[in-house]
Biopython code that builds the backbone (N, CA, C, O; Angstrom):
import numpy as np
from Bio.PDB.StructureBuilder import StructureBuilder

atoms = [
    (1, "UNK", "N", (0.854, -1.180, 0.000)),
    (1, "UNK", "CA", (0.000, 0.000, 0.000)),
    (1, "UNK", "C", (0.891, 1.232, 0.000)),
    (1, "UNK", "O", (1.691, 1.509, 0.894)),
    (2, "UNK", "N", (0.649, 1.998, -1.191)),
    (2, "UNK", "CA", (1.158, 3.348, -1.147)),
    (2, "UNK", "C", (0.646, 4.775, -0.611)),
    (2, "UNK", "O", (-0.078, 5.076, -1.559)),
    (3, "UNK", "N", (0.581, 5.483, -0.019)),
    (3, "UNK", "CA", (-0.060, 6.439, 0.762)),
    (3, "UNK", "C", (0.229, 7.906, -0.525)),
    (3, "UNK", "O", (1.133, 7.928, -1.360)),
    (4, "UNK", "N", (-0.598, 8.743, -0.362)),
    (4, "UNK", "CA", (-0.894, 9.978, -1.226)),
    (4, "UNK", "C", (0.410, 10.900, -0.399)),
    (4, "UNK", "O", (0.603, 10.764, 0.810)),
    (5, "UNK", "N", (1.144, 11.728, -1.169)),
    (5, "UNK", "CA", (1.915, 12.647, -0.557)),
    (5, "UNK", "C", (1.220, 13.724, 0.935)),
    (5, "UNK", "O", (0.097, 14.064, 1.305)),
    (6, "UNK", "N", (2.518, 13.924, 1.375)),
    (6, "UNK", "CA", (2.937, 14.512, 2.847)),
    (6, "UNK", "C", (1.486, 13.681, 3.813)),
    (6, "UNK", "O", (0.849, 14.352, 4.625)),
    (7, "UNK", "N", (1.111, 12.039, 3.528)),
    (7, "UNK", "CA", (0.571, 10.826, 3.735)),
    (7, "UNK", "C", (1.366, 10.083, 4.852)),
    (7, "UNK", "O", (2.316, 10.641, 5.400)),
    (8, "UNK", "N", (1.054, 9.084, 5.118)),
    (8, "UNK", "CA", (1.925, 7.875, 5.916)),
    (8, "UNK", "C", (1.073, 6.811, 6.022)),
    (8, "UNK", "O", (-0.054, 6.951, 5.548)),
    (9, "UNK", "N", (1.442, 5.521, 6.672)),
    (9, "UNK", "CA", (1.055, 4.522, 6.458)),
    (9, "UNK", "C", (-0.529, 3.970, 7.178)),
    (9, "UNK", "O", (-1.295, 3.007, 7.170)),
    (10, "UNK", "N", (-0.326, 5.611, 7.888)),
    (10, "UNK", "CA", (-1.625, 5.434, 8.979)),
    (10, "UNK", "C", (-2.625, 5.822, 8.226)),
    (10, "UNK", "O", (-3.702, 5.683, 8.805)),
    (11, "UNK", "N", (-2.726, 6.383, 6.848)),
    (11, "UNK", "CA", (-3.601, 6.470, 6.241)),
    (11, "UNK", "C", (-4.632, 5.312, 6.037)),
    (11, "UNK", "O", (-5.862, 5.319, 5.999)),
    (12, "UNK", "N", (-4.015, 4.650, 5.957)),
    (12, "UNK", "CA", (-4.859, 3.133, 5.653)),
    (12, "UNK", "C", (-5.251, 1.916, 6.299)),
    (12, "UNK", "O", (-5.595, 0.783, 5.964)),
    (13, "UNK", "N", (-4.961, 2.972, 7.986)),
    (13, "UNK", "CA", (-5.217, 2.025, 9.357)),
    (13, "UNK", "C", (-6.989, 1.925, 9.291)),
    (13, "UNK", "O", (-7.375, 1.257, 10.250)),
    (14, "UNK", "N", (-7.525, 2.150, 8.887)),
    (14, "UNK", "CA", (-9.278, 1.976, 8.707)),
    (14, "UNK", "C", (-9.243, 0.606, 7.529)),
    (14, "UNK", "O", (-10.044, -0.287, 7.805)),
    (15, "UNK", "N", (-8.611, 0.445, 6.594)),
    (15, "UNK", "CA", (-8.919, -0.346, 5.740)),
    (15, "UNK", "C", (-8.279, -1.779, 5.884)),
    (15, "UNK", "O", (-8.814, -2.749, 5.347)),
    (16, "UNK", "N", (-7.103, -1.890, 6.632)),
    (16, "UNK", "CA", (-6.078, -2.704, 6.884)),
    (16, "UNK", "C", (-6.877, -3.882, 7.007)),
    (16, "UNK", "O", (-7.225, -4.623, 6.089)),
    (17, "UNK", "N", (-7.200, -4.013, 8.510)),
    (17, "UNK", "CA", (-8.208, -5.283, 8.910)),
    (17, "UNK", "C", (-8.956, -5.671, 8.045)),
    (17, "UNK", "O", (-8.860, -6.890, 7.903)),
    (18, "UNK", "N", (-9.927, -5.039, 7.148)),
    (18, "UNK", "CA", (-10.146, -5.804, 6.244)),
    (18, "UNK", "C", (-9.619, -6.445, 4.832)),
    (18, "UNK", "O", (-9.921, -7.523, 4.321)),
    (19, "UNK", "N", (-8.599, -5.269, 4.303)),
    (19, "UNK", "CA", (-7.601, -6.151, 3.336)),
    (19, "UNK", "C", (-7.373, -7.217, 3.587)),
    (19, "UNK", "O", (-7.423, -8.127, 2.760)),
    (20, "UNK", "N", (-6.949, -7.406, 5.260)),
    (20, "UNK", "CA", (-5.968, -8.522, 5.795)),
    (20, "UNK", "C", (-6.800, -9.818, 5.695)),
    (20, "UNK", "O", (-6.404, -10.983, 5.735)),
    (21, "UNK", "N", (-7.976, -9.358, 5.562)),
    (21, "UNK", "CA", (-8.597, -11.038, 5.393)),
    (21, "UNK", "C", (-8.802, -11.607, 4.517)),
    (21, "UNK", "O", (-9.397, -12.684, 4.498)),
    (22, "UNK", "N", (-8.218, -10.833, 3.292)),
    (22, "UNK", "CA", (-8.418, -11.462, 2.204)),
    (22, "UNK", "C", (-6.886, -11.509, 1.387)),
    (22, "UNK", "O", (-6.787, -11.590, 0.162)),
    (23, "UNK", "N", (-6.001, -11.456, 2.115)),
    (23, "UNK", "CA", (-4.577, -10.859, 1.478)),
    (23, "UNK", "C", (-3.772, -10.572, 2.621)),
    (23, "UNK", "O", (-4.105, -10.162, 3.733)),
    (24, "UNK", "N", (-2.548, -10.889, 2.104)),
    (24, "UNK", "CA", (-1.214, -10.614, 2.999)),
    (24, "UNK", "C", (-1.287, -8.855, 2.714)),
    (24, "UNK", "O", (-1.511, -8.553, 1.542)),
    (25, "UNK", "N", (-1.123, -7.756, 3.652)),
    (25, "UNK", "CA", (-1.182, -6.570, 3.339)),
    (25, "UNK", "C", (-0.078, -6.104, 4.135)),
    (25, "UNK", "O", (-0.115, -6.163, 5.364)),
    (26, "UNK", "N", (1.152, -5.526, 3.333)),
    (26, "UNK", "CA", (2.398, -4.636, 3.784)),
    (26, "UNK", "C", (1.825, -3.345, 3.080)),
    (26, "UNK", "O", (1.087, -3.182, 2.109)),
    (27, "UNK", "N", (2.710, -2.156, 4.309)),
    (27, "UNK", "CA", (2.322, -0.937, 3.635)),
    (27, "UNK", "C", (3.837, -0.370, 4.573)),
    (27, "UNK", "O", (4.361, -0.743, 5.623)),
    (28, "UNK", "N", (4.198, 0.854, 3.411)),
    (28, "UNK", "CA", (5.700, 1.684, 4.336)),
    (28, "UNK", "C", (5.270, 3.338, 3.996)),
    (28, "UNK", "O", (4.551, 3.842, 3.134)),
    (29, "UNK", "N", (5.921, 3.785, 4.891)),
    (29, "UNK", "CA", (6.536, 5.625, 4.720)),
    (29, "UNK", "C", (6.892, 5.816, 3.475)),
    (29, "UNK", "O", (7.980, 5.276, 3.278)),
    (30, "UNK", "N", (6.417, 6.410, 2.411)),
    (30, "UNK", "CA", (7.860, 7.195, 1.720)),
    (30, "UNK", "C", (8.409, 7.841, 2.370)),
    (30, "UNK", "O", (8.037, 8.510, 3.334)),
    (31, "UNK", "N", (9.625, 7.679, 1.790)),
    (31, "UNK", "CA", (11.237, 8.622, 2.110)),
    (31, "UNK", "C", (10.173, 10.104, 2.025)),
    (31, "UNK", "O", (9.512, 10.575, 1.099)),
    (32, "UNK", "N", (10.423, 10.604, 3.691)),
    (32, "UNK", "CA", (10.179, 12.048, 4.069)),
    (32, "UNK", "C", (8.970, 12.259, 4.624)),
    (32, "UNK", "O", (8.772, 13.326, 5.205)),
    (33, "UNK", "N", (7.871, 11.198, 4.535)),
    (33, "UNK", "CA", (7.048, 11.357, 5.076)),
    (33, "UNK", "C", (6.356, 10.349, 6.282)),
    (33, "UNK", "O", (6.987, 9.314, 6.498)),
    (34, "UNK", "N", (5.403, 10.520, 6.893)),
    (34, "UNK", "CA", (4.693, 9.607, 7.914)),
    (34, "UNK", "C", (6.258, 9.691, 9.094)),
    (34, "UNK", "O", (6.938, 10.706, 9.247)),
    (35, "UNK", "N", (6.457, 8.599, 9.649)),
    (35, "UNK", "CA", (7.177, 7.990, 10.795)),
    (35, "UNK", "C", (8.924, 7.603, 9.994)),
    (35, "UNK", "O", (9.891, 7.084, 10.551)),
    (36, "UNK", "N", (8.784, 8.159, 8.344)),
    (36, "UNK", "CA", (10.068, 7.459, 8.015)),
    (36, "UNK", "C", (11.460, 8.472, 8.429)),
    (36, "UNK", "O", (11.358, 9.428, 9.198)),
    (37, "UNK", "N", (12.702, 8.075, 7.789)),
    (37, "UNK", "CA", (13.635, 8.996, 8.141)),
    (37, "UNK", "C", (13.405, 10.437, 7.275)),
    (37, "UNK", "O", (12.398, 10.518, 6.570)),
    (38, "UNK", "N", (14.154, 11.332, 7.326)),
    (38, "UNK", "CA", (13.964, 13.017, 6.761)),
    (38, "UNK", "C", (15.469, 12.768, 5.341)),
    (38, "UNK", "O", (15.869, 13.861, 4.940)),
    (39, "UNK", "N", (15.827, 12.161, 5.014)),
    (39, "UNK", "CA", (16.710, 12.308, 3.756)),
    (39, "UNK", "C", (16.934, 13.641, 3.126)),
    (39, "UNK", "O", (16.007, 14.417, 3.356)),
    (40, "UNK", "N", (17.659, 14.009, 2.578)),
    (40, "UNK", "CA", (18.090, 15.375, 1.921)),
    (40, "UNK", "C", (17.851, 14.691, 0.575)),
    (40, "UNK", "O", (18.377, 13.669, 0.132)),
    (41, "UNK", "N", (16.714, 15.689, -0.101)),
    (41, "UNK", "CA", (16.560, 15.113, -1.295)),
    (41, "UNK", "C", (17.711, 16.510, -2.717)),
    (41, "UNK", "O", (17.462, 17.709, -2.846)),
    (42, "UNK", "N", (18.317, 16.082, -3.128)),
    (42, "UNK", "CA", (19.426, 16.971, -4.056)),
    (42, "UNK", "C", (18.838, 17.108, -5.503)),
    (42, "UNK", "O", (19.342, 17.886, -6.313)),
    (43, "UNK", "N", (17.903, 16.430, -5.757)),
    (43, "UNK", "CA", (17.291, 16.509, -7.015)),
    (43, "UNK", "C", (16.529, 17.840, -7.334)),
    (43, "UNK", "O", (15.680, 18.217, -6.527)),
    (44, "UNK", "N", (16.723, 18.408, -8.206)),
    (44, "UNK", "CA", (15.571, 19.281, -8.598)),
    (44, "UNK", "C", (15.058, 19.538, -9.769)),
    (44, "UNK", "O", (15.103, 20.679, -10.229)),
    (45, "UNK", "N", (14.372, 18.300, -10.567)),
    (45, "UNK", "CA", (13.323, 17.951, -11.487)),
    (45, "UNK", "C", (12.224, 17.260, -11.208)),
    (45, "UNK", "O", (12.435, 16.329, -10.432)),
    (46, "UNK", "N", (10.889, 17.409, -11.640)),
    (46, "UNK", "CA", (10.019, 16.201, -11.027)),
    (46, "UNK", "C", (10.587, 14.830, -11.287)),
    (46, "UNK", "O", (10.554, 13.896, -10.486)),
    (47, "UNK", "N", (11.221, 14.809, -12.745)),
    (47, "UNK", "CA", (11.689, 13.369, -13.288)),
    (47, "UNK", "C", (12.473, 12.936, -11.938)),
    (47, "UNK", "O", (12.086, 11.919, -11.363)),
    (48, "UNK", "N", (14.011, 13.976, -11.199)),
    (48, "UNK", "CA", (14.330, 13.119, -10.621)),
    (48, "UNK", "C", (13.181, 12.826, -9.104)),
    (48, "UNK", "O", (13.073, 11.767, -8.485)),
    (49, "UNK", "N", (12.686, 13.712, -8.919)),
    (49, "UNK", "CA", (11.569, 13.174, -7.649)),
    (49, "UNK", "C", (11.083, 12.072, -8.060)),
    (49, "UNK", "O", (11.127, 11.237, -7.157)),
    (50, "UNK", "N", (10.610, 11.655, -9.064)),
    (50, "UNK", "CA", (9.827, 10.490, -9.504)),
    (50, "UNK", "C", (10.477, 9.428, -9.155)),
    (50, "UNK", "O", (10.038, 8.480, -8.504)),
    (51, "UNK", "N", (11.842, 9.616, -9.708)),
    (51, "UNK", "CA", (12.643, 8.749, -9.738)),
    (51, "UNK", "C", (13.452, 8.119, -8.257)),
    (51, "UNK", "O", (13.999, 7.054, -7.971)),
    (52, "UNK", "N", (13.224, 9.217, -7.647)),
    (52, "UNK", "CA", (13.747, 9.128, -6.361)),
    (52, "UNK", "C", (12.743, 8.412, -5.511)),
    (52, "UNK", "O", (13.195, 7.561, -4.745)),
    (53, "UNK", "N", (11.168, 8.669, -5.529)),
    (53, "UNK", "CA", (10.364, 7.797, -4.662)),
    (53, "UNK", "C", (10.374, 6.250, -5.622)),
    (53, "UNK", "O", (10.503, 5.106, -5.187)),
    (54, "UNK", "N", (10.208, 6.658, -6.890)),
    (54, "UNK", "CA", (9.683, 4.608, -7.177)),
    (54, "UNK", "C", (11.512, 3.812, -7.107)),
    (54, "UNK", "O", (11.590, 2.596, -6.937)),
    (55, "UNK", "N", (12.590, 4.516, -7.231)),
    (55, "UNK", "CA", (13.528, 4.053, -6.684)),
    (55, "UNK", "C", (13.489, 3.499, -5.284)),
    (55, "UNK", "O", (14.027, 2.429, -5.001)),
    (56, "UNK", "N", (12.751, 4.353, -4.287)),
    (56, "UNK", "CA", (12.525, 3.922, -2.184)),
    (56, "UNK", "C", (11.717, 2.903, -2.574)),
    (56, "UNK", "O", (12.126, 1.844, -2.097)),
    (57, "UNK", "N", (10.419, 2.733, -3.462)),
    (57, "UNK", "CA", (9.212, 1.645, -3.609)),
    (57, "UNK", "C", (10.120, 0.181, -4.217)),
    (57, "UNK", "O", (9.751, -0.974, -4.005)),
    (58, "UNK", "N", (11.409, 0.590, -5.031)),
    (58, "UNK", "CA", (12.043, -1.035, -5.248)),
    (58, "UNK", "C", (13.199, -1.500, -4.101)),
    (58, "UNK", "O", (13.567, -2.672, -4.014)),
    (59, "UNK", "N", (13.668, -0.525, -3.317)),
    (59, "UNK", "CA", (14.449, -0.522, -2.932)),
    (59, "UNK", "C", (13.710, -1.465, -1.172)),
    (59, "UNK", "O", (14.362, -2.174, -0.406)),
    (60, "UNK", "N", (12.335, -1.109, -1.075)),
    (60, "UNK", "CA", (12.091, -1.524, -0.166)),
    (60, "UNK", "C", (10.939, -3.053, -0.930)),
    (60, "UNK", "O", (10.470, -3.825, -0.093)),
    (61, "UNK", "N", (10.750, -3.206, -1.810)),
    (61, "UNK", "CA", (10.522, -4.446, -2.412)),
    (61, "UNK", "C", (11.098, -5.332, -2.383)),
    (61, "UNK", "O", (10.588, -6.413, -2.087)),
    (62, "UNK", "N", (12.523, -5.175, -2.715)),
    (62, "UNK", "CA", (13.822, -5.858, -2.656)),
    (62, "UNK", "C", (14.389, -6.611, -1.037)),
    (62, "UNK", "O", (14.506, -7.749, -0.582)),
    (63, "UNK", "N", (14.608, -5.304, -0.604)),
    (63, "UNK", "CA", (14.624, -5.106, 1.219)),
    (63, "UNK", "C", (13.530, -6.601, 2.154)),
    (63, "UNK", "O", (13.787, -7.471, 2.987)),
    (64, "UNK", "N", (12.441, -6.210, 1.465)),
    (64, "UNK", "CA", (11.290, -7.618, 2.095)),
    (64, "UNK", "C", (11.306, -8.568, 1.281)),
    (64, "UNK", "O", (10.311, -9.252, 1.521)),
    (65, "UNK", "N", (12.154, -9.195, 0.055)),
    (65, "UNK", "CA", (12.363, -10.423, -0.578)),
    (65, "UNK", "C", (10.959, -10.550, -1.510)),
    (65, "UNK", "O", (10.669, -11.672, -1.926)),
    (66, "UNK", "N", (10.167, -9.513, -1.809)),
    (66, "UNK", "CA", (9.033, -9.240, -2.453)),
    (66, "UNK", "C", (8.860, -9.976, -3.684)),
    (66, "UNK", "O", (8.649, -9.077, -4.498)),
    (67, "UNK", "N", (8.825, -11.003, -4.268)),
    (67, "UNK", "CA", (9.410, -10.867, -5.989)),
    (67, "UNK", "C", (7.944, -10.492, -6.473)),
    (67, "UNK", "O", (8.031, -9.368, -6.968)),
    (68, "UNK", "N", (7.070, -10.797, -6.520)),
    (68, "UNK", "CA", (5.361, -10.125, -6.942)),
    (68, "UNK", "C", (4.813, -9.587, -6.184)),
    (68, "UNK", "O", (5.001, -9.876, -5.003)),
    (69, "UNK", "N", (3.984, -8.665, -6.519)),
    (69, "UNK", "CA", (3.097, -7.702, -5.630)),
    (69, "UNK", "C", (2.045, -7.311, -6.595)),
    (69, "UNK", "O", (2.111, -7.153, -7.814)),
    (70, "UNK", "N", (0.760, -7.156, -5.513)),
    (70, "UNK", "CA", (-0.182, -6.004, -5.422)),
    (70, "UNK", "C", (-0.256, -5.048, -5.312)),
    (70, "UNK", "O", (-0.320, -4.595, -4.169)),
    (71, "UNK", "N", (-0.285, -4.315, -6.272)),
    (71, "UNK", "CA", (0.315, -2.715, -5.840)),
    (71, "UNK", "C", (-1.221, -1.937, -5.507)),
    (71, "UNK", "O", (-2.337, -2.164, -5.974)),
    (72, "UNK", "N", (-0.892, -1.231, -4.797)),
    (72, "UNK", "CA", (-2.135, -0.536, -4.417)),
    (72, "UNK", "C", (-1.716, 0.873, -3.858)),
    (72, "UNK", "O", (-1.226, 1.043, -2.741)),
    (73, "UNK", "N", (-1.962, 1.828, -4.748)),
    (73, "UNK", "CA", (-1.892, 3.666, -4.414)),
    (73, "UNK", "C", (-3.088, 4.084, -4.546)),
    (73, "UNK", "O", (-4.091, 3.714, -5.158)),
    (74, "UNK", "N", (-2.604, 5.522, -3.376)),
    (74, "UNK", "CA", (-3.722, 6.654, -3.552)),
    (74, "UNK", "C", (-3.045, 7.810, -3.703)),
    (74, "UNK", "O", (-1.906, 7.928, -3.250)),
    (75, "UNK", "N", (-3.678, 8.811, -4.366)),
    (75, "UNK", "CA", (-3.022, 10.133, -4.808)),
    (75, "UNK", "C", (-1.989, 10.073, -5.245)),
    (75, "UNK", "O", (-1.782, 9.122, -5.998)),
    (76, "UNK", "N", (-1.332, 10.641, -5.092)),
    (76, "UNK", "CA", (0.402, 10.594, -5.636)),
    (76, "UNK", "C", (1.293, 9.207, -5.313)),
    (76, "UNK", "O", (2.399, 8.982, -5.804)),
    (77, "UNK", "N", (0.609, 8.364, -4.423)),
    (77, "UNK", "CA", (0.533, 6.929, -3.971)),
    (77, "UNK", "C", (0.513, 6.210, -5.454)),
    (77, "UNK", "O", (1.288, 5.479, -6.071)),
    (78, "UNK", "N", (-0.677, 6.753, -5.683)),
    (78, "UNK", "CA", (-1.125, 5.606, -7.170)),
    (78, "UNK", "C", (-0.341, 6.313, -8.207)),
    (78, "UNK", "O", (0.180, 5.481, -8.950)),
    (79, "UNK", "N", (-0.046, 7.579, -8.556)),
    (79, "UNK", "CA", (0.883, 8.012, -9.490)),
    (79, "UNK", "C", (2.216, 6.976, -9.409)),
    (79, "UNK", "O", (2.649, 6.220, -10.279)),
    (80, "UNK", "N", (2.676, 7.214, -8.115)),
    (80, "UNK", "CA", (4.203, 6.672, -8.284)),
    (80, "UNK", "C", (3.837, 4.775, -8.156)),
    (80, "UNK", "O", (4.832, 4.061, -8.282)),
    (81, "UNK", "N", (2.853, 4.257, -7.985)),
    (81, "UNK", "CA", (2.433, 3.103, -8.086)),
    (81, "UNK", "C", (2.594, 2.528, -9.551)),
    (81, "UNK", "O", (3.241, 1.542, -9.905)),
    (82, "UNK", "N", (1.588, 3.690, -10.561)),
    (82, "UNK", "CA", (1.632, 3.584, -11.923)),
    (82, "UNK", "C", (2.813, 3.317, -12.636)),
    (82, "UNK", "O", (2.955, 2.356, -13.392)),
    (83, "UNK", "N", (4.027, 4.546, -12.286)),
    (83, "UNK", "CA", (4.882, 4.433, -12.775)),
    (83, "UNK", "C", (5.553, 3.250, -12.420)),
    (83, "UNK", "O", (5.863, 2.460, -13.311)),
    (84, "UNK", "N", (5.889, 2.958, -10.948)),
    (84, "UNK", "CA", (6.545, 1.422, -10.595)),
    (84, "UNK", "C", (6.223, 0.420, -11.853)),
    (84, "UNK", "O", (7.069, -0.147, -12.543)),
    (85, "UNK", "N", (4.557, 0.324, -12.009)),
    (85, "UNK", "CA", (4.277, -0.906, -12.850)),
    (85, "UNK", "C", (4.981, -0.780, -14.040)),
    (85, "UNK", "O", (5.802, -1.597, -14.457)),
    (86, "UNK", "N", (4.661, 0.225, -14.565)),
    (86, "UNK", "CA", (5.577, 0.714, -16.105)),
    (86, "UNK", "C", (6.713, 0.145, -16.337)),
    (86, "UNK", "O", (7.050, -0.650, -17.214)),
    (87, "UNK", "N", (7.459, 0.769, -15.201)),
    (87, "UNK", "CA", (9.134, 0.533, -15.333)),
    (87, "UNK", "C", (9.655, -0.806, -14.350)),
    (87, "UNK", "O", (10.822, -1.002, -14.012)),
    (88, "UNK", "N", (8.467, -1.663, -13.992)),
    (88, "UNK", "CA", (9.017, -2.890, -13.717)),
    (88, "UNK", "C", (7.869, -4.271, -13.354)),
    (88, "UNK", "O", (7.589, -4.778, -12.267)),
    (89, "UNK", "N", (7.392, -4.586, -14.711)),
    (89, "UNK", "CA", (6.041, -4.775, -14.829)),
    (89, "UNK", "C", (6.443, -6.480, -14.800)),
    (89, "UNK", "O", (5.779, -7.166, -15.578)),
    (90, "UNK", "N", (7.264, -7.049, -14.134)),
    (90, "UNK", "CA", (7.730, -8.643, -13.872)),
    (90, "UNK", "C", (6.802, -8.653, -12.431)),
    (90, "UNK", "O", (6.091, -9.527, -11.935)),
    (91, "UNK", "N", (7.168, -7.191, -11.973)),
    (91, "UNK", "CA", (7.355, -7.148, -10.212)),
    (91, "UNK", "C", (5.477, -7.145, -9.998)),
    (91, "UNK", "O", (4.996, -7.984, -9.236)),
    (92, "UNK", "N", (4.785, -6.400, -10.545)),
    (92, "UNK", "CA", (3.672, -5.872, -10.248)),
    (92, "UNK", "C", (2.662, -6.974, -11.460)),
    (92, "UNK", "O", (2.686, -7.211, -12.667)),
    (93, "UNK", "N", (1.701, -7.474, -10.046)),
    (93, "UNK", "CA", (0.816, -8.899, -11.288)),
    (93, "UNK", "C", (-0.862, -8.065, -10.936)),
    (93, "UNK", "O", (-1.869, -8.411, -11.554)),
    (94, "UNK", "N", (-0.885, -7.010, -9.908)),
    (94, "UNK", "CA", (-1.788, -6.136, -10.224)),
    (94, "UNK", "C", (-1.464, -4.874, -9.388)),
    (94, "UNK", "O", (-0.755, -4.592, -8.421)),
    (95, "UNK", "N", (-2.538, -4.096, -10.436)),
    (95, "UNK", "CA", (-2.141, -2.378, -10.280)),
    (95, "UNK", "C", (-3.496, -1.695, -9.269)),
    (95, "UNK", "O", (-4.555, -2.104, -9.745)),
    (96, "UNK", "N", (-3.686, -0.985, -8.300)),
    (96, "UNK", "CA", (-4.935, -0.241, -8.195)),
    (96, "UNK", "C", (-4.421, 1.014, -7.755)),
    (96, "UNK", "O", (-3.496, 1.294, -6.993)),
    (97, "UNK", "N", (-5.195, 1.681, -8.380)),
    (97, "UNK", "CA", (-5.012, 2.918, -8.354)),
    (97, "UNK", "C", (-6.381, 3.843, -7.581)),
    (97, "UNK", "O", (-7.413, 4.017, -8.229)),
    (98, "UNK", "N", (-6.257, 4.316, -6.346)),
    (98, "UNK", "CA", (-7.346, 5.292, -5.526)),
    (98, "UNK", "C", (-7.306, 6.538, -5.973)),
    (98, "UNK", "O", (-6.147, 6.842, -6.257)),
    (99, "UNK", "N", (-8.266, 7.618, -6.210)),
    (99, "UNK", "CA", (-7.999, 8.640, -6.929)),
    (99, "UNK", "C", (-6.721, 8.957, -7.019)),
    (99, "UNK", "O", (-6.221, 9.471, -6.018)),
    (100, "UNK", "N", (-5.817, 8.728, -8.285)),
    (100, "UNK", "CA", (-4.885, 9.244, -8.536)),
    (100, "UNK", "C", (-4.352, 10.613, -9.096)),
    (100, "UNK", "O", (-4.810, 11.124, -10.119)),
    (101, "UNK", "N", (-3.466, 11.099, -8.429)),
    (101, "UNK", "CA", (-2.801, 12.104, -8.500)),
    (101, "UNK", "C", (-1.798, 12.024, -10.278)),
    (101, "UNK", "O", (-1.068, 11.108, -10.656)),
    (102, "UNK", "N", (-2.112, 13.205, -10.955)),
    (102, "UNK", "CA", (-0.909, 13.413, -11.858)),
    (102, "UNK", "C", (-1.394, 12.468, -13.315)),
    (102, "UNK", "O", (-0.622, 12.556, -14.269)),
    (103, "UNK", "N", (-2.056, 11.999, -13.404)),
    (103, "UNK", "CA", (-2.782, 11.107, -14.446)),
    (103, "UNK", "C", (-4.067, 11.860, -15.678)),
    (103, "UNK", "O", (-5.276, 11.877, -15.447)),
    (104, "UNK", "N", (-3.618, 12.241, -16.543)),
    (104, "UNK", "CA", (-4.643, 12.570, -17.082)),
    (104, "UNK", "C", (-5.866, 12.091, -17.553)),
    (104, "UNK", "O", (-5.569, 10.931, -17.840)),
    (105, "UNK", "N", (-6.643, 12.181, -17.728)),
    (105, "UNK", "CA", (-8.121, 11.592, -18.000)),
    (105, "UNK", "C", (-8.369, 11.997, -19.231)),
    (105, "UNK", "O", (-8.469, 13.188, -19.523)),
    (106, "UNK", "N", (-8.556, 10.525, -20.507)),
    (106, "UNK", "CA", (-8.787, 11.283, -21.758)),
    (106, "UNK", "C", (-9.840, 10.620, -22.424)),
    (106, "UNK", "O", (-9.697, 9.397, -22.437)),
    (107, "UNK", "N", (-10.824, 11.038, -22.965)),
    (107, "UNK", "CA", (-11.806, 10.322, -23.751)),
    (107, "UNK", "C", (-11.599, 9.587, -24.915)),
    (107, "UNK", "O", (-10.866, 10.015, -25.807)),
    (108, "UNK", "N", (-12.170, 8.534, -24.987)),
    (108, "UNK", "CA", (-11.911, 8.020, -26.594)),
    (108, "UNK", "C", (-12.199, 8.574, -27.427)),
    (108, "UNK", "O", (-12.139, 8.058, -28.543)),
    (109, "UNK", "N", (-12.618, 9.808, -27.257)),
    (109, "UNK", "CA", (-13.338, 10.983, -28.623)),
    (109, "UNK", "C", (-12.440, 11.527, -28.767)),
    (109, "UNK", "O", (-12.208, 11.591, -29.974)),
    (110, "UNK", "N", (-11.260, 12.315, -27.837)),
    (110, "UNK", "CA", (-10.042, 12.882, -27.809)),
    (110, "UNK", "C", (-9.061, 12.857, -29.091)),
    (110, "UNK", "O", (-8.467, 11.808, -29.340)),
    (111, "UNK", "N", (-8.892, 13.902, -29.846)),
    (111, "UNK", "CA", (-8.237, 13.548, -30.518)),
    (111, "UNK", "C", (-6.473, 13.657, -29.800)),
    (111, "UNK", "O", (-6.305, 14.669, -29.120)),
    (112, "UNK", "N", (-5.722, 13.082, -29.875)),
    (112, "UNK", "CA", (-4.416, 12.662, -28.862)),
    (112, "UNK", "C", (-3.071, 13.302, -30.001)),
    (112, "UNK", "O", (-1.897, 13.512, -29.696)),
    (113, "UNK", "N", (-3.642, 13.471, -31.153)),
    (113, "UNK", "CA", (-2.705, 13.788, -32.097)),
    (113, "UNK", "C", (-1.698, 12.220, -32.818)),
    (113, "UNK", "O", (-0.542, 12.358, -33.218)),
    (114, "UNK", "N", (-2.090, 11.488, -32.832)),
    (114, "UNK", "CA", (-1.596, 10.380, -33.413)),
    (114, "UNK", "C", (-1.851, 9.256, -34.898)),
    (114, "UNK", "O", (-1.262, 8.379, -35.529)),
    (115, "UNK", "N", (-3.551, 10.252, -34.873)),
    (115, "UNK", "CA", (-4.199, 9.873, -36.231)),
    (115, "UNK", "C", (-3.501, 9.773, -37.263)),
    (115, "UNK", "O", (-4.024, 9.471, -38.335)),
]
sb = StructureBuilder()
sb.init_structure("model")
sb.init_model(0)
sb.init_chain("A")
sb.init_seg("    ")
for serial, (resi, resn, name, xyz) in enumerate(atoms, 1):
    if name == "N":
        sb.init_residue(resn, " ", resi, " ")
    sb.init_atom(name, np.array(xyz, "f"), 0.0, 1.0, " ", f" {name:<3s}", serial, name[0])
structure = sb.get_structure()
């Protein structure tokens, strides 16, 4: 479980107990927020922010011997969730996304410019 920015893991202390009965349910801090450590972040692009949280999301995948997961975000949770799946789609066998943050919404009427 991924939590929505300046979030923590207590976000999702109402839902837990019941995930848990249907599923093994881990959930962590991002780097800087909730109960985790304060890191000096040196980046200043969103790319590298991006890169810097779904980097903490493999780094702590790895860390718990994870090899598949359920991914499950909210807000900027499910943004950097999304991207995880993208850029490492062995790891992630499903995606959910809670109102997500940063995602555009486009109609199939849309013209996208690709015609």
């Amino acid at each position: 479980l991924i939590h929505g920015f300046g979030m923590g893991l207590a976000f999702w202390a109402r839902q837990l107990d019941e995930i848990a009965k249907h599923r093994r349910v881990l959930a962590f801090d991002l780097p800087g927020m909730g109960c985790s450590d304060r890191p000096k972040f040196t980046g200043s692009t969103p790319k590298e922010a991006e890169e810097y949280f779904v980097g903490a999301i493999h780094d702590w995948q790895a860390g718990m011997g994870i090899q598949q997961m359920v991914l499950v975000g909210h807000a900027f949770g499910a943004y950097l969730a999304a991207v995880y799946a993208l850029k490492y789609p062995k790891s992630v066998t499903q995606l959910l996304m809670s109102s997500p943050s940063g995602l555009e919404k486009y109609s199939r009427y849309e013209d996208h410019g690709d015609a």
